[in-house]
BALOBA-1460 file (C-alpha; in Angstrom, 3 decimals):
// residues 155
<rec num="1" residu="x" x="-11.256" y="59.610" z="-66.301"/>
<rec num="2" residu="x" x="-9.850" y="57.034" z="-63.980"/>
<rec num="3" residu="x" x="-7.962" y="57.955" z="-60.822"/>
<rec num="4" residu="x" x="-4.301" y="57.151" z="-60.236"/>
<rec num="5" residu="x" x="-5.417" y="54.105" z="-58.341"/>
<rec num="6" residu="x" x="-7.726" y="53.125" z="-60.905"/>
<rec num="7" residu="x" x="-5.268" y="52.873" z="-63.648"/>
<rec num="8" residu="x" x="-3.084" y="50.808" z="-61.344"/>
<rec num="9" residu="x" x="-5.964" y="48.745" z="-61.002"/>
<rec num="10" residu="x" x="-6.514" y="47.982" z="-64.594"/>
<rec num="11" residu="x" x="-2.965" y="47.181" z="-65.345"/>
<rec num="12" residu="x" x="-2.909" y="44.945" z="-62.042"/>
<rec num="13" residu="x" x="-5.594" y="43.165" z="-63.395"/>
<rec num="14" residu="x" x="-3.768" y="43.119" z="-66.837"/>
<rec num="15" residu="x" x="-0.787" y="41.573" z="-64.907"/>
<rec num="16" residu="x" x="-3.009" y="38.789" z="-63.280"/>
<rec num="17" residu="x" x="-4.123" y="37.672" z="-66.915"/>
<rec num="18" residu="x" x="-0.501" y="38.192" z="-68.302"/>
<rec num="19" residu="x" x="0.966" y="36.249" z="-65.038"/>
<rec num="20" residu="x" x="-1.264" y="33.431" z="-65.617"/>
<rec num="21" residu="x" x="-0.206" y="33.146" z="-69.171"/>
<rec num="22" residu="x" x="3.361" y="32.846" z="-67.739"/>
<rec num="23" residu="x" x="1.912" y="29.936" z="-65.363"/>
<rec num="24" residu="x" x="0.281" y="28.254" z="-68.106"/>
<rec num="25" residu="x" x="3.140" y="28.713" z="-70.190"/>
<rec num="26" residu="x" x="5.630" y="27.393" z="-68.197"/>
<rec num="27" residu="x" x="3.613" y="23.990" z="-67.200"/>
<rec num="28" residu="x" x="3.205" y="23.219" z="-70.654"/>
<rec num="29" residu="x" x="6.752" y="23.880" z="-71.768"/>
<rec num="30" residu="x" x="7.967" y="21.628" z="-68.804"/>
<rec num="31" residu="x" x="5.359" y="18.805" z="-70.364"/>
<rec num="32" residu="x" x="6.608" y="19.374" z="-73.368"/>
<rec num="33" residu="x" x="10.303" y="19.298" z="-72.822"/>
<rec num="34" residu="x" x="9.406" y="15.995" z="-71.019"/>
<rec num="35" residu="x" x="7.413" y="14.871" z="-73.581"/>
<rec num="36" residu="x" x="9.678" y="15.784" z="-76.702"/>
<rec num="37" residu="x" x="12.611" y="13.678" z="-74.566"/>
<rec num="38" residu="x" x="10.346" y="10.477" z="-74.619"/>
<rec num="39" residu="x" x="9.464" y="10.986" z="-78.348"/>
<rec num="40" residu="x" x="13.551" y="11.261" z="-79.174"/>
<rec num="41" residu="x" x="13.991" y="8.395" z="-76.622"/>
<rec num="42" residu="x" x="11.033" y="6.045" z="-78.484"/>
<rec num="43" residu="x" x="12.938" y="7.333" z="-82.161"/>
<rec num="44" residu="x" x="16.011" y="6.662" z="-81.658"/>
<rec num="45" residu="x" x="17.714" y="5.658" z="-77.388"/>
<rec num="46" residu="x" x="20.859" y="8.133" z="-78.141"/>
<rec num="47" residu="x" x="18.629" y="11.111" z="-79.580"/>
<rec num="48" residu="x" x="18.467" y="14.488" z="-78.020"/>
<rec num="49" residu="x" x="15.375" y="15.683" z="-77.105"/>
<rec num="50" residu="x" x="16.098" y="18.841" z="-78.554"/>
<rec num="51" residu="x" x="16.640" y="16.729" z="-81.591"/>
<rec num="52" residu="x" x="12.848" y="15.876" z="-81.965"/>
<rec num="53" residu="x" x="12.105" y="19.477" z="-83.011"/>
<rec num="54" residu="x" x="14.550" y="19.211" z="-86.042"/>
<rec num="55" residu="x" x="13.003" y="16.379" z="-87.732"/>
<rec num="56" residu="x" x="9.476" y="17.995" z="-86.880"/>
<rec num="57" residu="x" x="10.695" y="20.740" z="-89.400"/>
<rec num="58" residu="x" x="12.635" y="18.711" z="-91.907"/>
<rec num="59" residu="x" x="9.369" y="16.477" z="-92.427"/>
<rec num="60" residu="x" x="7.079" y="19.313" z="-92.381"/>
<rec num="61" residu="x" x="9.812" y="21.865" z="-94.940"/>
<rec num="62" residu="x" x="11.494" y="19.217" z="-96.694"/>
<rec num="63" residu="x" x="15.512" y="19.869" z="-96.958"/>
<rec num="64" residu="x" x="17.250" y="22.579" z="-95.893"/>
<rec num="65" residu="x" x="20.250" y="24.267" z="-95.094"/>
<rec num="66" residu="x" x="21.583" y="24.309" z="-91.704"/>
<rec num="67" residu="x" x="22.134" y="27.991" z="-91.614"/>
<rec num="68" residu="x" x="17.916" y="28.446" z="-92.693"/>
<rec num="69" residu="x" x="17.369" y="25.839" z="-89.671"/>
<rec num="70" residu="x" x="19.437" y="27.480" z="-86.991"/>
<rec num="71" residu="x" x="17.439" y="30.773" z="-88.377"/>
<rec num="72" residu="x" x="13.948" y="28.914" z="-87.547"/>
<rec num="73" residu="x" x="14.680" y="27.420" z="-84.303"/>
<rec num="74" residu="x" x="16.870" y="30.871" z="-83.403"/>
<rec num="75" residu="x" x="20.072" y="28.744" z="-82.247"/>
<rec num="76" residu="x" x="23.572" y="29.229" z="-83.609"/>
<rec num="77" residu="x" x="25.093" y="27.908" z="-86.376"/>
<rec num="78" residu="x" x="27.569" y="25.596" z="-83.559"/>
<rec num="79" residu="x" x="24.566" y="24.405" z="-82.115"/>
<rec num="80" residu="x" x="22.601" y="23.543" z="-85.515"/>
<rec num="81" residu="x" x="25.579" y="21.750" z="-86.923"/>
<rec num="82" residu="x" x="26.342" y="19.664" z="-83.436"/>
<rec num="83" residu="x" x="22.730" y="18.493" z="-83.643"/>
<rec num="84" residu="x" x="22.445" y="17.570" z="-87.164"/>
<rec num="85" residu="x" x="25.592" y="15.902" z="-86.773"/>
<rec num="86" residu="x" x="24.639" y="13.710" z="-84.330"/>
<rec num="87" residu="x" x="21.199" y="12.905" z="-86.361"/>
<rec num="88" residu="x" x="23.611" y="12.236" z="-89.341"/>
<rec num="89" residu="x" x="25.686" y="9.946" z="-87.197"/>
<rec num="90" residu="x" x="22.606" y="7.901" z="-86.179"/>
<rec num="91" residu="x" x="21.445" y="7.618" z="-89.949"/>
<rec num="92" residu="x" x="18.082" y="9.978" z="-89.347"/>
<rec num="93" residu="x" x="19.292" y="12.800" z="-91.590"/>
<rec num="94" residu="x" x="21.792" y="12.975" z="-94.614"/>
<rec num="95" residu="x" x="23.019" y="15.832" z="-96.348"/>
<rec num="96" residu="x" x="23.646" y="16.434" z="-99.891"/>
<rec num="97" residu="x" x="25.180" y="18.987" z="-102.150"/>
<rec num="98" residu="x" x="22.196" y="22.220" z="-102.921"/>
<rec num="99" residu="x" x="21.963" y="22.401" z="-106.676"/>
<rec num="100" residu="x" x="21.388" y="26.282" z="-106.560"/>
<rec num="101" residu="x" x="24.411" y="26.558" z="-104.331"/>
<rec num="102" residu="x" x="28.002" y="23.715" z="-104.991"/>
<rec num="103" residu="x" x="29.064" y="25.195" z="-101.463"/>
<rec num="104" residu="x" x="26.330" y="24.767" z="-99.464"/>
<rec num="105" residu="x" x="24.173" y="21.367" z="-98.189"/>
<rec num="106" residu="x" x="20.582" y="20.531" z="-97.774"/>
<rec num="107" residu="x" x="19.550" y="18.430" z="-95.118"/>
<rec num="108" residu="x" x="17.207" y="16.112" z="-94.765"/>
<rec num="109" residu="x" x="15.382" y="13.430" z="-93.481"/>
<rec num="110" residu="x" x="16.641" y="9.654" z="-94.731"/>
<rec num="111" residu="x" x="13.965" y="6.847" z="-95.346"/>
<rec num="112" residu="x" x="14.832" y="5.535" z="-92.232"/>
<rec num="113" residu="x" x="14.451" y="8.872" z="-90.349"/>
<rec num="114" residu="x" x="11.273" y="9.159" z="-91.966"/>
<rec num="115" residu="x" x="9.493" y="6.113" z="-91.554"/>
<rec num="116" residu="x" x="10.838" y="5.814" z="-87.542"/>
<rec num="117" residu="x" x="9.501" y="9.801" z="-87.193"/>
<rec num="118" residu="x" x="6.136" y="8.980" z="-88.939"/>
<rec num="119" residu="x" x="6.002" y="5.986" z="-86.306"/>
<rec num="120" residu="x" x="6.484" y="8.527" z="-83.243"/>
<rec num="121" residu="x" x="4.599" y="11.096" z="-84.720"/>
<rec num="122" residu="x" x="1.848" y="8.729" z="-84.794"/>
<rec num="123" residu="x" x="1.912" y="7.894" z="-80.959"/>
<rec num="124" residu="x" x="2.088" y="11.250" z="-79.990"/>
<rec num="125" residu="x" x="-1.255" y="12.511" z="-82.226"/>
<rec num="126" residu="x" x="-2.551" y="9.520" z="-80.571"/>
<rec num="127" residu="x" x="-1.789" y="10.938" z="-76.960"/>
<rec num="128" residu="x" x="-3.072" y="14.126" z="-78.008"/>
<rec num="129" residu="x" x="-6.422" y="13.012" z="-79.345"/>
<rec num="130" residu="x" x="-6.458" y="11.148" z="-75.714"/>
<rec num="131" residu="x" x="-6.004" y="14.195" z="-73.997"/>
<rec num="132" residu="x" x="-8.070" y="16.212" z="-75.837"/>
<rec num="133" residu="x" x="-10.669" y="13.706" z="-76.165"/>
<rec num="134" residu="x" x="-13.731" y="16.103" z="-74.210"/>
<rec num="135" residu="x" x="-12.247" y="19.189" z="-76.435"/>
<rec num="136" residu="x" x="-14.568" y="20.588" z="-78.957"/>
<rec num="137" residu="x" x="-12.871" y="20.333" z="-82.321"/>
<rec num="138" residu="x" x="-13.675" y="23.795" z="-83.152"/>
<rec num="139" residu="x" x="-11.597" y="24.409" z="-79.474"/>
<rec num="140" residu="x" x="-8.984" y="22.181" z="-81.000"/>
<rec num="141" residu="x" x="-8.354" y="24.512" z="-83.580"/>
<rec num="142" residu="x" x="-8.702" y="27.380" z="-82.115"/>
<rec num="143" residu="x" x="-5.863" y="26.593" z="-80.071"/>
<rec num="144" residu="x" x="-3.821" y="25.780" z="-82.854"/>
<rec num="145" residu="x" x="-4.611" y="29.243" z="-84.736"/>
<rec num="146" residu="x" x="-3.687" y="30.747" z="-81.146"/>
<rec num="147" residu="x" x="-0.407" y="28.798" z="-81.001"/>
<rec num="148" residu="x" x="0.306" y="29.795" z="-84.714"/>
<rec num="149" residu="x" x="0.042" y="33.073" z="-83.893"/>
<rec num="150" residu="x" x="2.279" y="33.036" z="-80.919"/>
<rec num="151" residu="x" x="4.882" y="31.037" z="-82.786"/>
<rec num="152" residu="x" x="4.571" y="33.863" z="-85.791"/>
<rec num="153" residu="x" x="5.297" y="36.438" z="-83.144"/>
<rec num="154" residu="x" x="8.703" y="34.580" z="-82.446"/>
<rec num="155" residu="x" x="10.061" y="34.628" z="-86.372"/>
């Protein structure tokens, strides 16, 4: 059985791994942030970056309600309905009546919206390939299981 100092040994070491997660973690979210601000810039000059994330879903899920997006992204309902607003405004989303509900609206992506997200989508695969260029494609998608499964953790 370990000593006292042995435990605190083990869980320092557990710390170092978890405290280079955070290090990782918070370089790539500060890339990302970046990069998801010159992907809304390249889409559309008056988008949000925030924005970017939005039409990531409505491509991927097809329409939805606002209240189902501000679930996903875990914002408020204010906050979902300012920024699909503002996408409405610059003709990248429209919303229309939901069928199964008179009261409620889908929203999603218009042609437009589409076809200018495909476009941007298509850059930033590019830059990814770039990047990961040396990566091992098995590596590639192991990463993307791993990233899954964070994500899942987060519903």
């Amino acid at each position: 059985m370990p000593t006292h100092g042995q435990e605190r040994h083990v869980h320092g070491s557990e710390d170092q791994e978890f405290l280079a997660l955070e290090r990782e973690l918070s370089v790539f979210l500060r890339r990302a942030r970046a990069s998801s601000g010159e992907m809304a810039r390249a889409l559309h000059p008056e988008l949000e970056p925030a924005a970017y994330g939005l039409l990531v879903r409505l491509e991927a899920a097809g329409r939805q309600r606002a209240t189902d997006l501000a679930a996903y992204f875990g914002v408020g309902k204010a906050t979902m309905s300012r920024q699909l607003r503002a996408l409405e405004v610059l003709g990248l989303v429209a919303r229309e009546p939901d069928p199964a509900d008179g009261r409620a609206f889908l929203v999603g992506l218009t042609e437009e919206g589409r076809e200018r997200f495909l476009k941007v989508r298509g850059a930033r695969r590019e830059r990814y390939m770039r990047k990961l260029a040396d990566w091992d494609r098995g590596e590639v998608a192991e990463l993307a299981r791993l990233l899954n499964q964070l994500n899942q953790g987060e519903e």
